[in-house]
C-alpha positions as a Markdown table, in Angstrom:
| # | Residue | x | y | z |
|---|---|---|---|---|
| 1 | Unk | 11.6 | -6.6 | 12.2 |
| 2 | Unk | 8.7 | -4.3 | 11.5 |
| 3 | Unk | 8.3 | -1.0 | 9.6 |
| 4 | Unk | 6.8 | 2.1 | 10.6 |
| 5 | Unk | 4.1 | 2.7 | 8.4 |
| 6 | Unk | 3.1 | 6.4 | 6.9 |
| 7 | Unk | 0.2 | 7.0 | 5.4 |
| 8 | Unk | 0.3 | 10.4 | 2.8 |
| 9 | Unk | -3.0 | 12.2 | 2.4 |
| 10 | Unk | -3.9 | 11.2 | -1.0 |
| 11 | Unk | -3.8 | 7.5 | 0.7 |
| 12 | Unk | -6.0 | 9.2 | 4.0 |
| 13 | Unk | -8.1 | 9.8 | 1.6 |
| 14 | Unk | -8.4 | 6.8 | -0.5 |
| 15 | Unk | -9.1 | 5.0 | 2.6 |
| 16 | Unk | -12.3 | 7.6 | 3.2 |
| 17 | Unk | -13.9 | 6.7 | 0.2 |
| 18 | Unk | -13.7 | 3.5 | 0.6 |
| 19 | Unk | -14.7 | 3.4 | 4.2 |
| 20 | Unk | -18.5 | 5.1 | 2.7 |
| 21 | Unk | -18.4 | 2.8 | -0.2 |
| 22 | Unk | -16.6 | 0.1 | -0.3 |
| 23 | Unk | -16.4 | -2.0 | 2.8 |
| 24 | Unk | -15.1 | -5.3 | 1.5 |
| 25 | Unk | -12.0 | -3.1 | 0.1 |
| 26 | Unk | -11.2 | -1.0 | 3.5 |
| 27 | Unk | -10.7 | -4.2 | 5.8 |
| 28 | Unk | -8.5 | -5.3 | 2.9 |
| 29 | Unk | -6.4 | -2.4 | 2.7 |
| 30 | Unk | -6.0 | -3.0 | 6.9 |
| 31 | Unk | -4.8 | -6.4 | 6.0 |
| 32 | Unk | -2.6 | -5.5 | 3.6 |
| 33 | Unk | -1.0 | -2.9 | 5.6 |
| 34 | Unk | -0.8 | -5.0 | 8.3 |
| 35 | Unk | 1.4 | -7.9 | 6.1 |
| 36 | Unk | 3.6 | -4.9 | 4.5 |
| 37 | Unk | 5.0 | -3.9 | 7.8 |
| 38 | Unk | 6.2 | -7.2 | 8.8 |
| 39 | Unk | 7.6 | -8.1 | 5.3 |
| 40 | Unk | 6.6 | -5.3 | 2.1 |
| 41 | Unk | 8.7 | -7.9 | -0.4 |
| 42 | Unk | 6.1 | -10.7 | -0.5 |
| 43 | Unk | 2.8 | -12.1 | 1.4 |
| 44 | Unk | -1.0 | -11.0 | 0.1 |
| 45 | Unk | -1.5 | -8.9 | -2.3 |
| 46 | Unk | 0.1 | -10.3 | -5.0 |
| 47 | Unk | 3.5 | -7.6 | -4.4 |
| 48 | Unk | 5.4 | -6.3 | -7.2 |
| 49 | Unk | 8.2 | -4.0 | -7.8 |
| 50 | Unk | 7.4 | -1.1 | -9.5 |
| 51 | Unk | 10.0 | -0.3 | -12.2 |
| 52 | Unk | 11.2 | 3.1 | -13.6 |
| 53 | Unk | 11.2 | 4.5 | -10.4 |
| 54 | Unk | 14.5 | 5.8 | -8.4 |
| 55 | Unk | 13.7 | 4.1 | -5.1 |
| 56 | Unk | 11.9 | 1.3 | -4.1 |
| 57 | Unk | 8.3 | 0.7 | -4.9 |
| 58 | Unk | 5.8 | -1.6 | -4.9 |
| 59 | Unk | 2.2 | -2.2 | -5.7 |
| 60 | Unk | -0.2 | -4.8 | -3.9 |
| 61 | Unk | -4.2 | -5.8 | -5.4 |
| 62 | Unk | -6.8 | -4.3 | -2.9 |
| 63 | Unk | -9.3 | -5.2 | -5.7 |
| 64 | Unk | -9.8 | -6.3 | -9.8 |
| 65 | Unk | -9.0 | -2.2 | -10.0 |
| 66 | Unk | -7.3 | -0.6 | -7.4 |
| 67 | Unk | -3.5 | -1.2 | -5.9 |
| 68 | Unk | -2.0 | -0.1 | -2.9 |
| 69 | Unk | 1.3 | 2.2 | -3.5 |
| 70 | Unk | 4.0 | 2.3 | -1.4 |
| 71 | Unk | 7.9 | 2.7 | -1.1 |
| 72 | Unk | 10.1 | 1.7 | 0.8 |
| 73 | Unk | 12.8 | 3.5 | 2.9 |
| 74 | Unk | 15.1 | 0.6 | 4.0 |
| 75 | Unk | 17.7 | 2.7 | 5.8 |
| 76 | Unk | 15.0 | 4.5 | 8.0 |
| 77 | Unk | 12.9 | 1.4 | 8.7 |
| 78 | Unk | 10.4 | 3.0 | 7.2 |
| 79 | Unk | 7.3 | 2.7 | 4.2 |
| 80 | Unk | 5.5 | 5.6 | 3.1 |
| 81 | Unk | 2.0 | 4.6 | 1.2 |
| 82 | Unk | 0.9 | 6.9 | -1.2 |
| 83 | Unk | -2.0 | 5.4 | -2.8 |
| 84 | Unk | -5.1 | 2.6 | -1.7 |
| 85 | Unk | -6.8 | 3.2 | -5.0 |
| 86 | Unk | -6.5 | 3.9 | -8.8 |
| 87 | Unk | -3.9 | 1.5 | -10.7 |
| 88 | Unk | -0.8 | 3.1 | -11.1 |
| 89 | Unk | -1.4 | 6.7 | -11.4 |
């Protein structure tokens, strides 16, 4: 089974900055998104579930600072990603 995948804008425009300055990390994040949709629990990225949060979230390593955000929506097939970079904010 495989998810739909949203991107918010905050992630849009994570994505853009790396895109001018940090190549090695924007083909990660493709990767990364492309292993979530076909199982967000585990693969690359080193996963982890987020705690102290209501629904489900979890974090993946695109780099030594930054982690991809997401949650997911189990009932709609669905996982929203709401941040590429920063650590947890």
């Amino acid at each position: 089974m495989t998810y739909r995948i949203l991107i918010l804008k905050k992630a849009e425009a994570d994505l853009a900055w790396f895109r001018k300055n940090d190549r090695r990390s924007y083909l990660k994040c493709f990767d990364l998104v492309r292993d979530i949709s076909l199982h967000p629990r585990k693969g690359i990225g080193k996963p982890e579930k987020l705690r102290y949060f209501e629904k489900e979230v979890y974090s993946r390593r695109v780099n030594h600072i930054d982690r991809l955000i997401y949650s997911i929506y189990e009932n709609e097939n669905e996982i929203d990603i709401s941040s590429f970079k920063g650590h947890y904010e």
